[in-house]
N, C-alpha and C positions, 0 to 999 in steps of 0.2 A: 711714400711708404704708408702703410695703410697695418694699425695694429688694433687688437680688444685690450683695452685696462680692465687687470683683476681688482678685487682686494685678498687680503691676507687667506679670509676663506673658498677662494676661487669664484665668486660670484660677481657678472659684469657690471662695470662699472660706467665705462664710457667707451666710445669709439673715437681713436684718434689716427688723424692723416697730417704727415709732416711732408715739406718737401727735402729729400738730403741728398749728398751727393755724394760721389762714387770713390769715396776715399782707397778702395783699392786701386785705382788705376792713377792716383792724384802722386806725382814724385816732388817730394822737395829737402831740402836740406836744414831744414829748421827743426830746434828740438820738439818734440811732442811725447815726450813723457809728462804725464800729470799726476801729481802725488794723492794717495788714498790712505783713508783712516782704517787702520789695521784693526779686525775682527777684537784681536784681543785687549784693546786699546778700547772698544765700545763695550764690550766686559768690563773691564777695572770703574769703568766711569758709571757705568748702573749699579756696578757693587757702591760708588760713593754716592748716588744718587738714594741709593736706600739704606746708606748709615746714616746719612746728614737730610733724608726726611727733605730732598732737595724738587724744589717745581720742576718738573720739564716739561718743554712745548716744543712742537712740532711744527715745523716750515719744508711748500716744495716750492723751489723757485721756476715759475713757468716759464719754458721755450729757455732753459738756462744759458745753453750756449749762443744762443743769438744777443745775450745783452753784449757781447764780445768782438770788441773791433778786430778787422785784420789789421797784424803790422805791414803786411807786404798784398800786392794786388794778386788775385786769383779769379783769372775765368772758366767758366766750363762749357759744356751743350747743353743746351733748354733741354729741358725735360720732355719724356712722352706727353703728347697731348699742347704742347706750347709750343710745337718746331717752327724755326724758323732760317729757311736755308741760308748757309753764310752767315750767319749770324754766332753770337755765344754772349752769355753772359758773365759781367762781372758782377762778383760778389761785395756785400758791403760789409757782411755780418758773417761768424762764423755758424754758418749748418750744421747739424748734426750729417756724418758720417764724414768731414773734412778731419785728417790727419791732427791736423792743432787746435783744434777746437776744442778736446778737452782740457789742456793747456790753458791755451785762451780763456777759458772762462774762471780755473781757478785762479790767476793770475788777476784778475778782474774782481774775482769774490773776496781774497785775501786782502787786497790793496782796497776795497771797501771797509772789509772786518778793522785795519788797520785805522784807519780815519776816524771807522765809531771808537776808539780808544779802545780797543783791544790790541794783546801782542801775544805773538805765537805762543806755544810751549816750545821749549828747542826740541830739537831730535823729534816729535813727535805732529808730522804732517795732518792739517789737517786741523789743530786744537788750536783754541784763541781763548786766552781769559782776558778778563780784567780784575779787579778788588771785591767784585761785585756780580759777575758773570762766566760760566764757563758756554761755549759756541765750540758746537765742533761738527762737521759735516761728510756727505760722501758725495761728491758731485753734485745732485739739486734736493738733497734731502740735508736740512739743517736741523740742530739740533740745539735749543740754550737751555739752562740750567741754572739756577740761583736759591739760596736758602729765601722758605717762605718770605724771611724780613726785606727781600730785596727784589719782590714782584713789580716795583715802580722803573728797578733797571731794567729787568727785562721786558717791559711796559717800553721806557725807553729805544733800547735796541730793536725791537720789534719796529717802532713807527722809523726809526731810521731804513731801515732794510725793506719797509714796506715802502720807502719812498725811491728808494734807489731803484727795488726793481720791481717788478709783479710777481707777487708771491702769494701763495697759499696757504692760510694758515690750518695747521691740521688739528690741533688741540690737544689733547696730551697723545704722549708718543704710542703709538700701533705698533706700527712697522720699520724697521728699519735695516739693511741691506741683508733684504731677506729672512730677519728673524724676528719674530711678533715679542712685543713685548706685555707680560699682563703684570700687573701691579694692585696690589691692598695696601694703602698707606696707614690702614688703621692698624695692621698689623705688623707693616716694616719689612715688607718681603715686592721683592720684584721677580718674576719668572722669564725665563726667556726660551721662548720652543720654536722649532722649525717646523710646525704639525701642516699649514698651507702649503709650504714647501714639498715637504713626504707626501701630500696627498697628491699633488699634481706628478711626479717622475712617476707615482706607482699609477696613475691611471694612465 
C-alpha cells in the first residue's frame, strides 16, 4: 500500500509504502476489538492540561502494529511483485490490515505502560497514570503529561518507551485524532479546531 503523509495544514510530508494484508478475506475466530480513547475524554484532559499549566509531549510509535507478536500461526499469498507459485507466507508480526492486529498491539502497549508503573484509570480505555504522570493514547499517537515540577518523570517514561520501541518524538502536542491543538501557556488557554480537517472534505 502505497499512501502521501499530510500535516495538520495539508502540506506533504512524506511518502509512505507498507506491506498489509487482506484483512477482508482473512476469517478467524479470535477477538479483535481494540479499545479507543474517547473524543470527549481528550477534551476533559486538555481542559486539565490548562488549568494545572500541565507539560505535554507528543509520541508516534513507528510501524506500531508490528512490535506485536501473533498468538496463533497466520499464512497468506505473497504479494504482487514477490509470487511465488505454491508457496505462501507465514507471518511473524502482526501487519497492518490483519483483523487482530489492532488488538494486538494495544494489548502490547498497555502491558508495557503497566511495567513503566503506570495503572489504568478504570472505565476509561486508553488512560494510564501514575503519582507523577498521566499517558493516554489512540493507537500510535501517545500522549504524557505532568505538572512543570515533574519534567524528570516524564524524562523517565519517555527513555523507557524509547527503548521498548521505535518511536517518534513529536514535541508538544499538534495533532491529535484529527483535531489540531494550539496553546499559549502565558495566558492559560488551549484551543482546539478542526480547520485541516474542514479544509480537506470541502476541497
Amino acid at each position: 500500500m502505497f499512501k502521501y503523509k499530510f500535516d495538520e495544514e495539508g502540506y506533504l510530508l512524506k511518502y509512505k509504502a507498507r506491506i498489509c494484508v487482506r484483512g477482508d478475506l482473512q476469517h478467524t475466530t479470535e477477538e479483535t476489538h481494540a479499545a479507543t480513547l474517547a473524543v470527549k475524554i481528550f477534551r476533559a484532559l486538555m481542559a486539565i492540561a490548562t488549568y494545572f499549566n500541565l507539560e505535554i509531549r507528543q509520541y508516534d510509535a513507528v510501524n506500531a502494529f508490528t512490535n506485536s507478536k501473533l498468538e496463533r500461526r497466520v499464512y497468506c499469498y505473497t504479494p504482487e511483485g514477490f509470487d511465488e507459485p505454491d508457496y505462501v507466507w507465514e507471518l511473524r508480526r502482526a501487519l497492518y490490515g490483519l483483523k487482530t492486529s489492532p488488538r494486538l498491539w494495544y494489548k502490547d502497549l498497555t502491558s508495557s505502560l503497566e511495567k513503566f508503573g503506570l495503572t489504568p484509570v478504570p472505565d476509561v480505555p486508553c488512560l494510564y497514570k501514575n503519582d507523577k504522570a498521566i499517558v493516554f493514547f489512540y493507537v500510535d499517537d501517545i500522549i504524557m503529561m505532568a505538572t512543570p515540577g515533574n519534567n524528570s518523570a516524564l524524562d523517565e517514561l519517555e527513555s523507557k518507551l524509547c527503548k521498548r520501541y521505535e518511536i517518534t518524538k513529536l514535541g508538544n502536542l499538534g495533532t491529535f485524532i484529527g483535531i489540531t491543538v494550539q496553546r499559549d501557556r502565558a495566558l492559560g488557554q488551549i484551543w482546539l479546531h478542526q480547520k485541516g480537517y474542514i479544509s480537506k472534505i470541502n476541497n
